[in-house]
C-alpha positions in Angstrom: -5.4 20.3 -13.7 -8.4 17.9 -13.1 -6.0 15.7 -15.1 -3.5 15.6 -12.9 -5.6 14.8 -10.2 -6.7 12.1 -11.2 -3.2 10.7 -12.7 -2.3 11.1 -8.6 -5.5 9.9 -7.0 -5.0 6.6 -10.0 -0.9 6.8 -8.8 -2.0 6.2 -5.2 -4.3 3.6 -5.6 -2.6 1.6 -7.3 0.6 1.8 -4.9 -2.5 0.4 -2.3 -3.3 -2.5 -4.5 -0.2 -3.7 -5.5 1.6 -5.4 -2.4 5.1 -6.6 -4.4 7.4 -4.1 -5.8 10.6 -4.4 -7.4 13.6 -2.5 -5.7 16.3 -1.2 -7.3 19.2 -0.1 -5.7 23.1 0.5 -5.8 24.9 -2.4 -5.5 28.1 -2.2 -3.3 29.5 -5.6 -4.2 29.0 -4.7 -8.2 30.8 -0.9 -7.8 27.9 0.7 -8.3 26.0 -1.1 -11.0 21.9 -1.3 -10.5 20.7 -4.6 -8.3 17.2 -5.3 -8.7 15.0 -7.1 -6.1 11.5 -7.6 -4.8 10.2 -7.1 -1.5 6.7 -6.7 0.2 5.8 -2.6 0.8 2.9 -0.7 2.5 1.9 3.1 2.2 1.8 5.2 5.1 -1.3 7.7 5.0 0.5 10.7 3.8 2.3 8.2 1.2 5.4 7.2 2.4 6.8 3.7 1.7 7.5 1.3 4.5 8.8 -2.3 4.2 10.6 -4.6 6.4 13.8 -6.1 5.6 16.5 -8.1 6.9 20.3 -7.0 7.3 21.6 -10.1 5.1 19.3 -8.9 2.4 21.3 -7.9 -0.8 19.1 -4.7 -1.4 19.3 -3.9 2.5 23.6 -4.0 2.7 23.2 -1.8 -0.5 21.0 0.8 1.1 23.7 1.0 3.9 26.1 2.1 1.8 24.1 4.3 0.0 20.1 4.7 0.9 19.1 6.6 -3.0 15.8 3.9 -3.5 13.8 3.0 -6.9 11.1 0.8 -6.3 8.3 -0.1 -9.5 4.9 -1.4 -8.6 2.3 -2.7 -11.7 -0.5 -4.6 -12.3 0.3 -7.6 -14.3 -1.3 -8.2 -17.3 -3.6 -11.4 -17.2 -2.9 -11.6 -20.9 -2.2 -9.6 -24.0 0.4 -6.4 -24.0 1.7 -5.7 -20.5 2.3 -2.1 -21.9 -1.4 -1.3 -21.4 -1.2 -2.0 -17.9 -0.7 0.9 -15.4 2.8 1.1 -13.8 4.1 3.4 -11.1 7.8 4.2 -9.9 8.4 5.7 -6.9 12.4 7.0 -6.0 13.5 8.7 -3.1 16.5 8.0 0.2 15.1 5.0 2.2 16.0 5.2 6.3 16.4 2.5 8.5 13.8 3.0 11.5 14.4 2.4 15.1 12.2 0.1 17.1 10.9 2.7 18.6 10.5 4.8 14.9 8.5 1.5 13.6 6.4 1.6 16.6 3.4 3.4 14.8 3.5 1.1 11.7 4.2 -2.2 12.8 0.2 -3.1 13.7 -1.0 -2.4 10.1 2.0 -4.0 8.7 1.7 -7.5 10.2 -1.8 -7.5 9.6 -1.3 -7.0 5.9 1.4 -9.7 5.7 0.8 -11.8 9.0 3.7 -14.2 7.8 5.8 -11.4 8.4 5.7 -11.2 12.4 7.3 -14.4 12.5 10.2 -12.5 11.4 10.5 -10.7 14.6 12.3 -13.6 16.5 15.4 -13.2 14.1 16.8 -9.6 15.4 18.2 -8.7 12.4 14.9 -7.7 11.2 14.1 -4.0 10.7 11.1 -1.5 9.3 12.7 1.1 6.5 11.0 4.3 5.5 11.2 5.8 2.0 9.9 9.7 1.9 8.7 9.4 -1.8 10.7 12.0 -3.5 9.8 11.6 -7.5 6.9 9.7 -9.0 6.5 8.5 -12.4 3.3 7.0 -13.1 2.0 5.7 -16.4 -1.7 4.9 -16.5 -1.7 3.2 -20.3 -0.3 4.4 -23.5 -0.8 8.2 -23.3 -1.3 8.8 -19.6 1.9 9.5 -18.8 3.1 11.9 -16.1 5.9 13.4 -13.5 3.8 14.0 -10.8 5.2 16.2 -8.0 5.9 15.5 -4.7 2.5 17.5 -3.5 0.4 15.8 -5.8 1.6 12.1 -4.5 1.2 13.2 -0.8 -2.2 12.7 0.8 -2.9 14.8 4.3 -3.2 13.0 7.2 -6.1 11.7 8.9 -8.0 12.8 11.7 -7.0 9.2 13.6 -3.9 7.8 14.7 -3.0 4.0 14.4 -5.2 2.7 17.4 -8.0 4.7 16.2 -7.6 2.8 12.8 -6.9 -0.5 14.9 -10.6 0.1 16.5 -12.5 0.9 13.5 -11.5 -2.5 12.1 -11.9 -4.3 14.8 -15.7 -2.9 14.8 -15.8 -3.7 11.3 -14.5 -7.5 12.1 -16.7 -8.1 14.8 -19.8 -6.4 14.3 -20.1 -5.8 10.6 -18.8 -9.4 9.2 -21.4 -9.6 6.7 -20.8 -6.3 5.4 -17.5 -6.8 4.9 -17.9 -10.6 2.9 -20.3 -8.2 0.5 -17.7 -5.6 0.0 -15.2 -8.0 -0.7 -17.5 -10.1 -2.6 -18.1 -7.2 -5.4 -14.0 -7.1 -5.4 -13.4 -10.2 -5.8 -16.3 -11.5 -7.3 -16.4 -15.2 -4.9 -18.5 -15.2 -1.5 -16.5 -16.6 1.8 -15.4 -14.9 4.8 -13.6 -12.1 4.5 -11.9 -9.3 7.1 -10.9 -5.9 6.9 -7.4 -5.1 7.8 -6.5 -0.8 7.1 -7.9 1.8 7.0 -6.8 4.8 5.0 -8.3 8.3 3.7 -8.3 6.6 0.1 -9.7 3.1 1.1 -9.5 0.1 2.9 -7.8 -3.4 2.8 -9.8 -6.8 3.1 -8.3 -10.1 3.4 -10.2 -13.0 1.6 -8.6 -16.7 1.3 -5.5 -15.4 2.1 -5.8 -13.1 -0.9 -5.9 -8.9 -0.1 -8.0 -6.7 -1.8 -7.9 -2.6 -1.6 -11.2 -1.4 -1.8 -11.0 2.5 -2.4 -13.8 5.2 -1.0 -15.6 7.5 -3.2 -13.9 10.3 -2.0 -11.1 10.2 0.4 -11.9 10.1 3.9 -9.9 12.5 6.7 -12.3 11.5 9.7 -14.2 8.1 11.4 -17.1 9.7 10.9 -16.4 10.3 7.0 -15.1 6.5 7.0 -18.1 5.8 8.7 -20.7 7.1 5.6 -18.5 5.4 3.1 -18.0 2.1 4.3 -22.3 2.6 4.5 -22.0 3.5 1.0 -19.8 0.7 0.1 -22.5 -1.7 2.0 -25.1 -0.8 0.1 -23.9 -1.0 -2.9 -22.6 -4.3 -2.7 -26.2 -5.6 -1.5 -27.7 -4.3 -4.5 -25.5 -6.0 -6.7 -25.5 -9.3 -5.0 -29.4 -8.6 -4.8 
């Protein structure tokens, strides 16, 4: 059981870190034949997958015709086998979301991928939603598992998106430093560096136009919890850079 836990705490994480996943859908031009593609995603908090897409896009006109989605998100090896790298693959029915739908996940997208809200002048832009449905994760040779749609989902947080919004603002303005030696123990290189989500497993930081997802000890379900664990995080990083 523990096992299993861990295989889905390890699944989630790694669907935070990872920014780029390949898509692969059902091709309508090619009768049906697999189209793969790669697009920029995010997680909700509960662990859907959102990502923003235009209507010209090949893997967009294919989910039109028919929405069943694949994506695969990995860590690429920096050399040796690729195998012993953990891999995740996600599959479920993507939906396209109103404006009004994408309301509550535009803020954390943009700031993710700022380049993105550029994309907003051309109106053929839109926010998709894929419920995760069936999750395959392989953590290196032997950790291999089906995990069920229970164990991927995470409960939702006591906050809602402007709550999230505030605490990173805080973070920005008052905590700057804190957040440089957070990063700093991530990324191992000092510079300025800004927090940009907040979820129950951890948070994003943005240094040098590179993001890093730091994750909590334990997940967090309140401010006040995110609160003791960003303290936490703090600390630790000033007694390593000490």
């Amino acid at each position: 059981m523990q096992e299993r836990i861990n295989a889905a705490k390890a699944a989630r994480q790694l669907a935070l870190q990872c920014q780029s996943a390949v898509f692969s859908t059902l091709s309508h031009k090619l009768q049906g034949a697999p189209f793969g593609s790669v697009s920029t995603v995010m997680l909700t908090d509960t662990g859907d997958v959102i990502f923003y897409v235009s209507d010209i896009a090949q893997h967009a006109r294919n989910l039109e015709h028919d929405n069943r989605l694949s994506i695969t998100l990995y860590h690429q090896a920096s050399a040796g086998d690729q195998n012993t790298e953990a891999r995740l693959t996600l599959n479920g029915h993507a939906q396209k979301l109103t404006y009004e739908q994408a309301a509550e996940y535009e803020g954390r997208y943009f700031r993710l991928f700022p380049a993105a809200e550029a994309y907003k002048q051309a109106h053929d832009f839109y926010f998709w939603k894929m419920p995760v449905e069936h999750i395959r994760f392989i953590g290196g040779f032997g950790e291999i598992f089906w995990l069920t749609e229970q164990e991927w989902q995470q409960a939702a947080p006591a906050w809602q998106a402007r709550d999230e919004l505030a605490m990173v603002v805080h973070m920005n303005e008052d905590h700057a430093d804190a957040c440089e030696l957070i990063t700093l123990q991530h990324s191992g290189q000092r510079g300025v560096a800004r927090m940009l989500t907040v979820y129950p497993d951890g948070c994003h930081f943005m240094q040098a136009e590179r993001l890093f997802f730091v994750p909590f000890a334990a997940p967090c379900f309140t401010a006040q919890e995110v609160r003791k664990a960003l303290v936490q995080l703090t600390q630790q990083a000033r007694q390593v850079a000490a």
